[in-house]
Z-matrix of the N, CA and C atoms (Angstrom, degrees):
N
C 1 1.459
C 2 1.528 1 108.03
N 3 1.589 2 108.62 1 130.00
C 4 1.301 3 91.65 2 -178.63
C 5 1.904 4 121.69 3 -70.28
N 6 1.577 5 109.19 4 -172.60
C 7 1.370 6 99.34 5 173.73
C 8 1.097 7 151.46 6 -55.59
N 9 1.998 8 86.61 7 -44.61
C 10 1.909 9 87.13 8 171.57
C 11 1.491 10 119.91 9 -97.19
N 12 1.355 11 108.07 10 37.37
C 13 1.826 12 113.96 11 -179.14
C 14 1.226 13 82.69 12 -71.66
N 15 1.831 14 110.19 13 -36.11
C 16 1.782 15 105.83 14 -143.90
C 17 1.671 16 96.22 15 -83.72
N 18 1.002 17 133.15 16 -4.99
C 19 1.382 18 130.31 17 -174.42
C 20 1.253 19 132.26 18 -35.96
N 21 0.999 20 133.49 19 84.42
C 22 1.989 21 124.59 20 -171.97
C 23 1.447 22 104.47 21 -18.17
N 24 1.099 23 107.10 22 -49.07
C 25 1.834 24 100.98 23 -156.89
C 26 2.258 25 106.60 24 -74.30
N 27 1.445 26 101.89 25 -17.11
C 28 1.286 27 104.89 26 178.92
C 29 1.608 28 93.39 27 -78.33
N 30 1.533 29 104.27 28 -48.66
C 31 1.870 30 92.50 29 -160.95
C 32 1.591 31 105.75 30 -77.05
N 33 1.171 32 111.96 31 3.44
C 34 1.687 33 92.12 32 178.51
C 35 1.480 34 89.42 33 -104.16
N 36 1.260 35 163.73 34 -17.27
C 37 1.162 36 164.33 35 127.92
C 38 1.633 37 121.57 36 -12.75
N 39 1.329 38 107.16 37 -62.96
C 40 1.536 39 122.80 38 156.62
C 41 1.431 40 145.00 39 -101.06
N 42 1.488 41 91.73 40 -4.06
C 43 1.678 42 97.56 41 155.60
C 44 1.427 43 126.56 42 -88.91
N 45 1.183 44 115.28 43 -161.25
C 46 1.752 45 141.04 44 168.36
C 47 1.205 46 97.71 45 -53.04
N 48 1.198 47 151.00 46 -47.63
C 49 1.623 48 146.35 47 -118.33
C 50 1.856 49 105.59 48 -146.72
N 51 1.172 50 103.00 49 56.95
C 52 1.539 51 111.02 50 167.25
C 53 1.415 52 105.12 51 -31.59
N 54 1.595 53 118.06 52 -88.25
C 55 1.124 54 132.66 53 -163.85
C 56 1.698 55 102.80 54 -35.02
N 57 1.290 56 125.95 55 -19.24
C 58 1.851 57 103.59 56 -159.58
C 59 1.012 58 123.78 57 83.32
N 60 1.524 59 131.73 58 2.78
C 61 1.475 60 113.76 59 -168.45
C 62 1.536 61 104.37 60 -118.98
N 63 0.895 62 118.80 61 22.68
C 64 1.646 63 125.64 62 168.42
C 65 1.206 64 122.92 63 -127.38
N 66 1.553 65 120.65 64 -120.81
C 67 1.816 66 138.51 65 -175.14
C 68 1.757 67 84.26 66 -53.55
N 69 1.091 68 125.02 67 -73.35
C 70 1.407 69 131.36 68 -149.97
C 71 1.686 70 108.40 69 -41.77
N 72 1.199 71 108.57 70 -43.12
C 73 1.620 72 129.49 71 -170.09
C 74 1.591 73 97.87 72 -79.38
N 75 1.169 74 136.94 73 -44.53
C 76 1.325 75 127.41 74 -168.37
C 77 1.878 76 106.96 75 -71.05
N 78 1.401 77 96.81 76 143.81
C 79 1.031 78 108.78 77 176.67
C 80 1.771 79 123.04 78 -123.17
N 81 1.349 80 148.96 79 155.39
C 82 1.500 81 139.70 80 -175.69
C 83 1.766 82 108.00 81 -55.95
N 84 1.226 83 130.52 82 -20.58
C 85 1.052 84 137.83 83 -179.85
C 86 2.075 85 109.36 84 -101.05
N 87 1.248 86 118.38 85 -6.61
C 88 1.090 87 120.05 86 166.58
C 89 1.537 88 100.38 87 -84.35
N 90 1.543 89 108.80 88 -59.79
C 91 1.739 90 104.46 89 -179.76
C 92 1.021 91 124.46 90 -64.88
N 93 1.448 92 125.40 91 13.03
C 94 1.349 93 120.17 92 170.74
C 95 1.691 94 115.54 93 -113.57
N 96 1.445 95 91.94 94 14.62
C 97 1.767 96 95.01 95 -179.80
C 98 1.454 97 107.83 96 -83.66
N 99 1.042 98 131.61 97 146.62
C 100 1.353 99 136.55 98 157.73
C 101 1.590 100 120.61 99 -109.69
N 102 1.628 101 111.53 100 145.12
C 103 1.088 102 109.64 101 151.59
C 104 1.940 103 129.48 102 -37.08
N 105 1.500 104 107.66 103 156.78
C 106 1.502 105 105.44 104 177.88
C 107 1.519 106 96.74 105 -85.54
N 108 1.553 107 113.81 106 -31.84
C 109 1.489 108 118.57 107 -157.35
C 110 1.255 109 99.63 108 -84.94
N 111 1.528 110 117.61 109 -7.76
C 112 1.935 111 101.64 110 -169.19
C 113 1.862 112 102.50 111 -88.66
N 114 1.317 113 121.81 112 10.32
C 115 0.963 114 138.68 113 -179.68
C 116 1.586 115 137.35 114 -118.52
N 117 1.319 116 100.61 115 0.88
C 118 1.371 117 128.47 116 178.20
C 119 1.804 118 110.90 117 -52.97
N 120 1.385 119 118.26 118 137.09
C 121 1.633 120 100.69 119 159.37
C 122 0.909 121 125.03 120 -93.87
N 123 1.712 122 114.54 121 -10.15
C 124 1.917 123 106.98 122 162.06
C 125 2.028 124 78.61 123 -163.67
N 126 1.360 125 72.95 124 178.11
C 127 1.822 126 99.32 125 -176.71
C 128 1.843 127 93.61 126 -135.93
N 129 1.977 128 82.07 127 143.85
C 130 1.366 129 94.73 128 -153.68
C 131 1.545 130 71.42 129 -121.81
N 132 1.474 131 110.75 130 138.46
C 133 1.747 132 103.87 131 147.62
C 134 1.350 133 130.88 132 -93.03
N 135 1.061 134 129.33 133 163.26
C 136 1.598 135 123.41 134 -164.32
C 137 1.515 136 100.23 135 -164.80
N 138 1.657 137 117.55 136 162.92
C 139 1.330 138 110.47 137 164.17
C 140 1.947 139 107.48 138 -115.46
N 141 1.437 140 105.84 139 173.70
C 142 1.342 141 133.78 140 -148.50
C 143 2.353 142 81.35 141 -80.73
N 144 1.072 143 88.76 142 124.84
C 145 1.649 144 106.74 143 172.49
C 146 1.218 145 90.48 144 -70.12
N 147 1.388 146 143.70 145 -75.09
C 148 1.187 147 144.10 146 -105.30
C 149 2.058 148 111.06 147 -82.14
N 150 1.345 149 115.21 148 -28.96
C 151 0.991 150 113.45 149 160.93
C 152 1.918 151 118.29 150 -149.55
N 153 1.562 152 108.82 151 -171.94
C 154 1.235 153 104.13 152 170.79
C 155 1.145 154 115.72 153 -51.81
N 156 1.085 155 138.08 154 -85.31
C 157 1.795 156 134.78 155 166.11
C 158 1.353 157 132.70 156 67.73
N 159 1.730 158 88.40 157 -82.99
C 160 1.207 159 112.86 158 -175.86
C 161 1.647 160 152.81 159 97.23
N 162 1.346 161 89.69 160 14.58
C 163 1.580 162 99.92 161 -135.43
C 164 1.351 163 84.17 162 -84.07
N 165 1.506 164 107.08 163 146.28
C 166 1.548 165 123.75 164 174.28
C 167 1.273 166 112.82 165 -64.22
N 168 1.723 167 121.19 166 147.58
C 169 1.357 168 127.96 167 158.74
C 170 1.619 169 111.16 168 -135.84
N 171 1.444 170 98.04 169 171.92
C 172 1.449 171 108.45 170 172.10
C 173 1.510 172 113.90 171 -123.05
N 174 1.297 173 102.46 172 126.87
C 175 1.471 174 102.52 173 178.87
C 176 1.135 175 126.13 174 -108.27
N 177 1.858 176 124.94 175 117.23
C 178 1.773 177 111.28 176 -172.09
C 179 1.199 178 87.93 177 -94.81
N 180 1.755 179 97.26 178 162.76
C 181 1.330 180 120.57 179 170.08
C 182 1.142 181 98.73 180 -134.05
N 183 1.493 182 96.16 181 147.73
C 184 1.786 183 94.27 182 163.44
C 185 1.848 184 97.84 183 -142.31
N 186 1.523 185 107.32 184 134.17
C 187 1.399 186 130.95 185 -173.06
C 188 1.250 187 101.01 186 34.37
N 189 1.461 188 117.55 187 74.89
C 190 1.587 189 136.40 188 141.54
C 191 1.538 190 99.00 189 88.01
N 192 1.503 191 131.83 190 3.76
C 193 1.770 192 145.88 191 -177.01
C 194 1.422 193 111.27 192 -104.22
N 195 0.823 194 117.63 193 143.11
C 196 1.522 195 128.04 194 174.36
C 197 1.771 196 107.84 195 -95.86
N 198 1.141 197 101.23 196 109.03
C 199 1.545 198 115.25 197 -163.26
C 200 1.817 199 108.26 198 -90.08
N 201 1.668 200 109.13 199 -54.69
C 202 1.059 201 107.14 200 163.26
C 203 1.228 202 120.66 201 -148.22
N 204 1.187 203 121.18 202 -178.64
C 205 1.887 204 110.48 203 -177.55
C 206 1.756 205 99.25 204 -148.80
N 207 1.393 206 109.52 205 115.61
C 208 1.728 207 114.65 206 165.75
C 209 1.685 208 95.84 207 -131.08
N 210 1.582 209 77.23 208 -177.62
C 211 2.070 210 106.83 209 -172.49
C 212 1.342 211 95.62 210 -62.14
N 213 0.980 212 101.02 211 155.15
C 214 1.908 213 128.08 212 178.58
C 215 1.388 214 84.77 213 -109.85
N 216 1.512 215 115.39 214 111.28
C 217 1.463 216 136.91 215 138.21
C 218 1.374 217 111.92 216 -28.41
N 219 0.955 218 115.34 217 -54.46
C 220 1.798 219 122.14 218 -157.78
C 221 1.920 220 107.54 219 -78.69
N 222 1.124 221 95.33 220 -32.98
C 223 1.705 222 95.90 221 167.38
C 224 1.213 223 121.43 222 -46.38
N 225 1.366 224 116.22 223 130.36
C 226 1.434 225 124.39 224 -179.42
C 227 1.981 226 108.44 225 -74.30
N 228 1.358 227 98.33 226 -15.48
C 229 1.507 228 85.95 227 -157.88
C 230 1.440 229 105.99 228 -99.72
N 231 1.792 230 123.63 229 -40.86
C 232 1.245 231 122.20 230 161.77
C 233 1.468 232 118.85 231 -110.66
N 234 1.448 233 122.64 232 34.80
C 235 1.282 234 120.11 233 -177.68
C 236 1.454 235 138.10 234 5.36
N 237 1.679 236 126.99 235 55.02
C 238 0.732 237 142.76 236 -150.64
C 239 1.577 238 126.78 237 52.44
N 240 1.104 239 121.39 238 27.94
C 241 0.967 240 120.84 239 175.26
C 242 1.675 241 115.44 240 -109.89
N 243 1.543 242 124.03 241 140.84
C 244 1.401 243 122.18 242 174.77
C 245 1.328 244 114.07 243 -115.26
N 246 1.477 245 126.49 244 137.68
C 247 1.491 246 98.17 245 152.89
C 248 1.580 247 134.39 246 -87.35
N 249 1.441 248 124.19 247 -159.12
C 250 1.756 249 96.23 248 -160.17
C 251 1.740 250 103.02 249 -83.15
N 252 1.294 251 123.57 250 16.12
C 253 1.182 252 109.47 251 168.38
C 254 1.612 253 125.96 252 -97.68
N 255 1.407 254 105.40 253 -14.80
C 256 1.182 255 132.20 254 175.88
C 257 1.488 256 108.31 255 -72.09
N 258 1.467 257 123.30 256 -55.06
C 259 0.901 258 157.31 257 178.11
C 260 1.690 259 121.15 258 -46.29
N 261 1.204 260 96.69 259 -16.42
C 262 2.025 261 113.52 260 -167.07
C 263 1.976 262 74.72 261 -137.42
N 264 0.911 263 155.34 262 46.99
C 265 1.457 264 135.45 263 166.67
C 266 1.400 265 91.44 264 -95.52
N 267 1.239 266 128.23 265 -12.43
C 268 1.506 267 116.76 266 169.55
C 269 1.556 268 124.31 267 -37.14
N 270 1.445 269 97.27 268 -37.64
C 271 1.438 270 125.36 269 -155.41
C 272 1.442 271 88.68 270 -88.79
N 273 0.994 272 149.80 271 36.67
C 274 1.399 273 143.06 272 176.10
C 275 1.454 274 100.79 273 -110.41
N 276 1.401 275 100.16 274 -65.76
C 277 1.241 276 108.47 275 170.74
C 278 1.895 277 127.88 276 -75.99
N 279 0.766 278 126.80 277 6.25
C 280 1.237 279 126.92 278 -159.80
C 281 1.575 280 105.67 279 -147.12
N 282 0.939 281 123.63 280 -1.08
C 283 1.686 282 129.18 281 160.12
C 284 1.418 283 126.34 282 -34.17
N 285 1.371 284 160.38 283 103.34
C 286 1.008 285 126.79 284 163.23
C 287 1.445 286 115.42 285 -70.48
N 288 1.295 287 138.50 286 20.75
C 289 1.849 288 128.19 287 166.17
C 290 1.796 289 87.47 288 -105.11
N 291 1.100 290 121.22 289 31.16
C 292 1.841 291 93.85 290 -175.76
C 293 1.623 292 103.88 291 -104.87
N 294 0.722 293 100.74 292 136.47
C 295 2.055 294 113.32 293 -169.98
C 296 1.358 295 86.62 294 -65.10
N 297 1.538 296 104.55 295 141.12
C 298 1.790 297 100.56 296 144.25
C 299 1.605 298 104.82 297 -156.11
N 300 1.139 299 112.84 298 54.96
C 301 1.434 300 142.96 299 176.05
C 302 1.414 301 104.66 300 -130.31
N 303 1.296 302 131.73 301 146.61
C 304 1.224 303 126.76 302 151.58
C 305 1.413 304 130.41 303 -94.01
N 306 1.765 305 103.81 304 126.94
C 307 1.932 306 95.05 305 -165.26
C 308 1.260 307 90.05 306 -108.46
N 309 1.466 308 100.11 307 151.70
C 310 1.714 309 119.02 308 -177.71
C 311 1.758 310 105.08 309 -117.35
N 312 1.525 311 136.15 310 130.28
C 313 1.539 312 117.94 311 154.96
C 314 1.267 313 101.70 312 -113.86
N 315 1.035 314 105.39 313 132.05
C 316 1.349 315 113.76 314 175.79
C 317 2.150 316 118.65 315 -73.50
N 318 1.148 317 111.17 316 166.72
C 319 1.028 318 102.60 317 -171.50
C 320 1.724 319 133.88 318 -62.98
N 321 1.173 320 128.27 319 101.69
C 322 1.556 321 115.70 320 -178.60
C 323 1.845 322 87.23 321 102.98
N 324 1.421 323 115.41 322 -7.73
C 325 1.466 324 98.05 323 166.23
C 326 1.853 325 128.23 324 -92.61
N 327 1.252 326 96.49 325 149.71
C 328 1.591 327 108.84 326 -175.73
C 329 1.719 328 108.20 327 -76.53
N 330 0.847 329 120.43 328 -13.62
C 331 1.799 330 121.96 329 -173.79
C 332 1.424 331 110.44 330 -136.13
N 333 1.468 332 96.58 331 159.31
C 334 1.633 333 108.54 332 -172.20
C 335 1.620 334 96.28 333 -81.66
N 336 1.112 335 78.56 334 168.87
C 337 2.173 336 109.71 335 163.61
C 338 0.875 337 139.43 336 -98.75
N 339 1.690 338 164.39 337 69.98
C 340 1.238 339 127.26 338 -173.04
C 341 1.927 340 109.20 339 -62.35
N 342 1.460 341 92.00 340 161.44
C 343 2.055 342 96.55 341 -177.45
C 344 1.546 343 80.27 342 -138.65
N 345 1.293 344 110.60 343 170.64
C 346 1.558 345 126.24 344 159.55
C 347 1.277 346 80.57 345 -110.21
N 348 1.901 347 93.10 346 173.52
C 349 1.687 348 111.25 347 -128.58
C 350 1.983 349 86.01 348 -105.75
N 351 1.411 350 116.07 349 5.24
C 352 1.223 351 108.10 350 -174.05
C 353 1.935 352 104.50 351 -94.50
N 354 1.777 353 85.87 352 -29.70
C 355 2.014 354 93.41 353 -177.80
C 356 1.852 355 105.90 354 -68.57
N 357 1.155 356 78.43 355 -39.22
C 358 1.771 357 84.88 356 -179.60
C 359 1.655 358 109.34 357 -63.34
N 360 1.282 359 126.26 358 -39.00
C 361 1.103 360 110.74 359 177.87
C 362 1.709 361 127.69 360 -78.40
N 363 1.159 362 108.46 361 -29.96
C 364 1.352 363 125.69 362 173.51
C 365 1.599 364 100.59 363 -67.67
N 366 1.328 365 144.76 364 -37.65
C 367 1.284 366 133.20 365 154.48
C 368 1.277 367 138.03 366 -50.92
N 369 1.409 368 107.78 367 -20.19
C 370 1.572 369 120.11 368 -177.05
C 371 1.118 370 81.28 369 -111.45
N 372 1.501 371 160.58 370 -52.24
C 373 1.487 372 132.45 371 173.52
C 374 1.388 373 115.16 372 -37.89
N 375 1.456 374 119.10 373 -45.67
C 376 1.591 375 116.31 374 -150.51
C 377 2.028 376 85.94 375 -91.33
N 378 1.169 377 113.52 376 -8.23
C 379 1.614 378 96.55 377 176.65
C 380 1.657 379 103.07 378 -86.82
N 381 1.338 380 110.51 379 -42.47
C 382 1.597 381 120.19 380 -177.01
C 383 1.902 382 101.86 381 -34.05
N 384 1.511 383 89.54 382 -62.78
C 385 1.781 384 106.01 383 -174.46
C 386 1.422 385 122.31 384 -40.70
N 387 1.584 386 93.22 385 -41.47
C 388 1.332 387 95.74 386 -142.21
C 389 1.832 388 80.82 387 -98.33
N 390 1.137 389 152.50 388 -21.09
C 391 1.150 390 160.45 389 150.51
C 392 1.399 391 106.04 390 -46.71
N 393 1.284 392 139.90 391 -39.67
C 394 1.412 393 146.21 392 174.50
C 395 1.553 394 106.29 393 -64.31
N 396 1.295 395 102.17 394 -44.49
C 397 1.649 396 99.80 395 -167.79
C 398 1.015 397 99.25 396 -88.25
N 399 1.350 398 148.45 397 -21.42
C 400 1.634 399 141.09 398 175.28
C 401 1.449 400 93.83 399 -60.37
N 402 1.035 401 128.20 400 -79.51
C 403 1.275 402 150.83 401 -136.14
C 404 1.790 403 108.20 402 -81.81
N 405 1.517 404 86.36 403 -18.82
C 406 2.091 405 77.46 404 175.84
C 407 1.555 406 139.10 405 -61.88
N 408 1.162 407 119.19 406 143.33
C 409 1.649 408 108.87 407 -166.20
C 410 2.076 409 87.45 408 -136.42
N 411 1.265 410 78.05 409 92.47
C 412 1.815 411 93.93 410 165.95
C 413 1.225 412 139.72 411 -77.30
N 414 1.820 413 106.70 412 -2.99
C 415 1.438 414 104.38 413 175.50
C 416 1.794 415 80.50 414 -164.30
N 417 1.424 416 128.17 415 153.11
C 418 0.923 417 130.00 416 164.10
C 419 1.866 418 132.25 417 -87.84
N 420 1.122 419 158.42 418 -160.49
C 421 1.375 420 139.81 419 -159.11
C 422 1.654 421 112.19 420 -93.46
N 423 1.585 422 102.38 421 -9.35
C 424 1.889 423 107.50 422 171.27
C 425 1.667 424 93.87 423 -90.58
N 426 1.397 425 133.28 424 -36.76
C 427 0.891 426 125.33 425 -173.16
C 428 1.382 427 110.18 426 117.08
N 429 0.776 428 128.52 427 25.30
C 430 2.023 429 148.94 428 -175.26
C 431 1.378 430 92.38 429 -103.25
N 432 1.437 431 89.40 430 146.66
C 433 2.514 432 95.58 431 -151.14
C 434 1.830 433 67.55 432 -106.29
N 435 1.308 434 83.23 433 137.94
C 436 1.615 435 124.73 434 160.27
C 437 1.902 436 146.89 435 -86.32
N 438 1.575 437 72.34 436 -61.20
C 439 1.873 438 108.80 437 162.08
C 440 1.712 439 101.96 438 42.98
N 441 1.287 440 121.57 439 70.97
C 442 1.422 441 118.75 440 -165.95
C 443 1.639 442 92.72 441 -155.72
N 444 1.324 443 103.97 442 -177.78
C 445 0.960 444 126.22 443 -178.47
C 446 1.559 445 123.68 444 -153.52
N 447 1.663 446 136.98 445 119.45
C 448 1.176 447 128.60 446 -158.52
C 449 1.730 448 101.46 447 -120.75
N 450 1.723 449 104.88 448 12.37
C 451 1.257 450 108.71 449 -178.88
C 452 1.714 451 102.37 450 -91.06
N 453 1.495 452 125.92 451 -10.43
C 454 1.288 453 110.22 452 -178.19
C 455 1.942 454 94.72 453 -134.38
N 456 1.326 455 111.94 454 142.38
C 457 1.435 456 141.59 455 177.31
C 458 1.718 457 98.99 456 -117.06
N 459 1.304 458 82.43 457 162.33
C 460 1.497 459 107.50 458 179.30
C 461 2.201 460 108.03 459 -125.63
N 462 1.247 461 141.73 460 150.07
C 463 1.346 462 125.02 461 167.62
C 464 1.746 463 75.96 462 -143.68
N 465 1.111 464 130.68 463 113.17
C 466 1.490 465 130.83 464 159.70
C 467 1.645 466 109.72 465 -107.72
N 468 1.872 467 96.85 466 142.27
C 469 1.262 468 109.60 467 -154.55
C 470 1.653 469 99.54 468 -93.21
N 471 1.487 470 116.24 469 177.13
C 472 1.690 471 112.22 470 -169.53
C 473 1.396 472 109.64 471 -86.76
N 474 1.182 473 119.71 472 10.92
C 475 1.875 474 158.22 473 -179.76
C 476 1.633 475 83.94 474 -39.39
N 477 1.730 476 101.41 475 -63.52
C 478 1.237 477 118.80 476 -127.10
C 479 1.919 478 105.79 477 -91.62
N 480 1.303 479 132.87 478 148.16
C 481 1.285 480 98.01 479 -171.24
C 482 1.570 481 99.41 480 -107.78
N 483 1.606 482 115.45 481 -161.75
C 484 1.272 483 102.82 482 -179.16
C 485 1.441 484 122.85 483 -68.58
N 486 1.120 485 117.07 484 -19.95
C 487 1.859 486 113.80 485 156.91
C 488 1.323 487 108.70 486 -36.08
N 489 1.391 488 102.21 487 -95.59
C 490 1.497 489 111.17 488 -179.44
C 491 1.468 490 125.15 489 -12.80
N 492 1.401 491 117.29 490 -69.31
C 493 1.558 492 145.71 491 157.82
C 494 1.554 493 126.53 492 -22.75
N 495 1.662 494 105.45 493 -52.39
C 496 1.421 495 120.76 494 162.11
C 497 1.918 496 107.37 495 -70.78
N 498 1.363 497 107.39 496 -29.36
C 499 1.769 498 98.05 497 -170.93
C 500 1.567 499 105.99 498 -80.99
N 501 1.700 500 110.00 499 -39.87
C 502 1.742 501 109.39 500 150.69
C 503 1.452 502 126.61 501 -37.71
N 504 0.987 503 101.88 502 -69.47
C 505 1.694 504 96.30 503 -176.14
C 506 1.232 505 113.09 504 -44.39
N 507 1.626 506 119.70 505 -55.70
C 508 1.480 507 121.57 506 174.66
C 509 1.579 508 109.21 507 -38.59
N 510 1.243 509 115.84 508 -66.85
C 511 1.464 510 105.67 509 -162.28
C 512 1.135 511 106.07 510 -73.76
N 513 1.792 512 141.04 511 0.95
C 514 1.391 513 120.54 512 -169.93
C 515 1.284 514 71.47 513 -109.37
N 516 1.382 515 153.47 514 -33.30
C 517 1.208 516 122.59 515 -166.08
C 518 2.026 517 115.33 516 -76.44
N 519 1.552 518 102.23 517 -22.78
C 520 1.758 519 99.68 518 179.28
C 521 1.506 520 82.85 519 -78.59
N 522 1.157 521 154.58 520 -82.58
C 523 1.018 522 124.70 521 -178.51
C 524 1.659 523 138.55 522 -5.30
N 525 1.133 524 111.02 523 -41.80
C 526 1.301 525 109.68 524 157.57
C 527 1.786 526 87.74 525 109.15
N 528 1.161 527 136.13 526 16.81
C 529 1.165 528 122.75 527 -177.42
C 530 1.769 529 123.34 528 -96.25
N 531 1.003 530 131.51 529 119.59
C 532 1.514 531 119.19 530 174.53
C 533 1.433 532 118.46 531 -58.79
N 534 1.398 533 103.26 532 -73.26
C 535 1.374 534 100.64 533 -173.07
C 536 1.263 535 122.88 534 -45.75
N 537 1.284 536 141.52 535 120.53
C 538 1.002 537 165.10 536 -155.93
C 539 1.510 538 133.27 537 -157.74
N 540 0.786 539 133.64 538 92.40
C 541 1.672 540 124.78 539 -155.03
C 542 1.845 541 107.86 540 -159.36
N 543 1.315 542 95.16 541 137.35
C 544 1.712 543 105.60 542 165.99
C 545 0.994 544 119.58 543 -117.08
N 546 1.909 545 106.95 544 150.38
C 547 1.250 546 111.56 545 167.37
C 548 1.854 547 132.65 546 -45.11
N 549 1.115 548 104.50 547 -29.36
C 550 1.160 549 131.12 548 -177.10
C 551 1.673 550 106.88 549 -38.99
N 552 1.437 551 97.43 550 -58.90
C 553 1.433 552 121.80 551 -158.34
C 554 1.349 553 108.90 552 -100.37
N 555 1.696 554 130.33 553 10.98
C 556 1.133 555 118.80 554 -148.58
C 557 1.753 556 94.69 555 -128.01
């Protein structure tokens, strides 16, 4: 058959399917697309990072990769439904620009760092500390104990759920810090 017998615009003309939205519209390269999910080696459920919410998802993988990610039907709270940020969380994991090194610049420097993840933490401990102890006010000017600190705040994002949120407060509060506050609530 020649080429343009096969033409969408001839077969919806002279076929069954005026409108275009069926036989006429398909093409050998449409029927050969597949789903990402009909290929999965298991489905993981998970919920939506992106805010408080919650909304359920399902995540396929195939050989240890995260192939695609939609709404979980079965969720009571967004019944398969995502919105478009939920919807691209694929891309969190599966980015090629997504860091998973930790880069450090140092101050007044022009270039990054790599650190392993133990130097990096022991630096943001010893700034936490050492920011606590500048900044502590242990009794106020009558002399009424305080024991706080107004050199460190907290702003936590709706990322986080109430786990998370309750384990924040704890540590900004032994910390000794007031300010404390979420997006959530704000």
């Amino acid at each position: 058959m020649p080429e343009w017998l096969r033409w969408p615009v001839l077969r919806q003309l002279t076929g069954s399917d005026p409108l275009g939205r069926g036989a006429a519209a398909r093409s050998a390269s449409t029927d050969a697309w597949r789903a990402r999910t009909e290929q999965a080696d298991e489905v993981v459920g998970s919920i939506c990072p992106f805010c408080a919410v919650g909304c359920g998802q399902r995540v396929y993988v195939r050989d240890g990769a995260v192939t695609q990610i939609e709404g979980d039907p079965d969720s009571p709270i967004s019944r398969g439904r995502l919105c478009p940020k939920g919807s691209a969380s694929r891309e969190l994991v599966t980015s090629p620009t997504r860091e998973s090194r930790v880069r450090y610049r140092p101050p007044h420097a022009t270039e990054w760092q790599d650190l392993d993840l133990d130097t990096a933490l022991d630096m943001i401990a010893d700034r936490v500390l050492a920011t606590r102890d500048e900044t502590w006010q242990d009794t106020d000017e009558q002399g009424r104990p305080l024991r706080r600190t107004a050199g460190i705040a907290s702003l936590g994002g709706a990322t986080l759920d109430n786990e998370e949120n309750y384990l924040m407060k704890k540590l900004y509060t032994a910390l000794g810090a007031v300010q404390v506050e979420n997006q959530a609530r704000i």
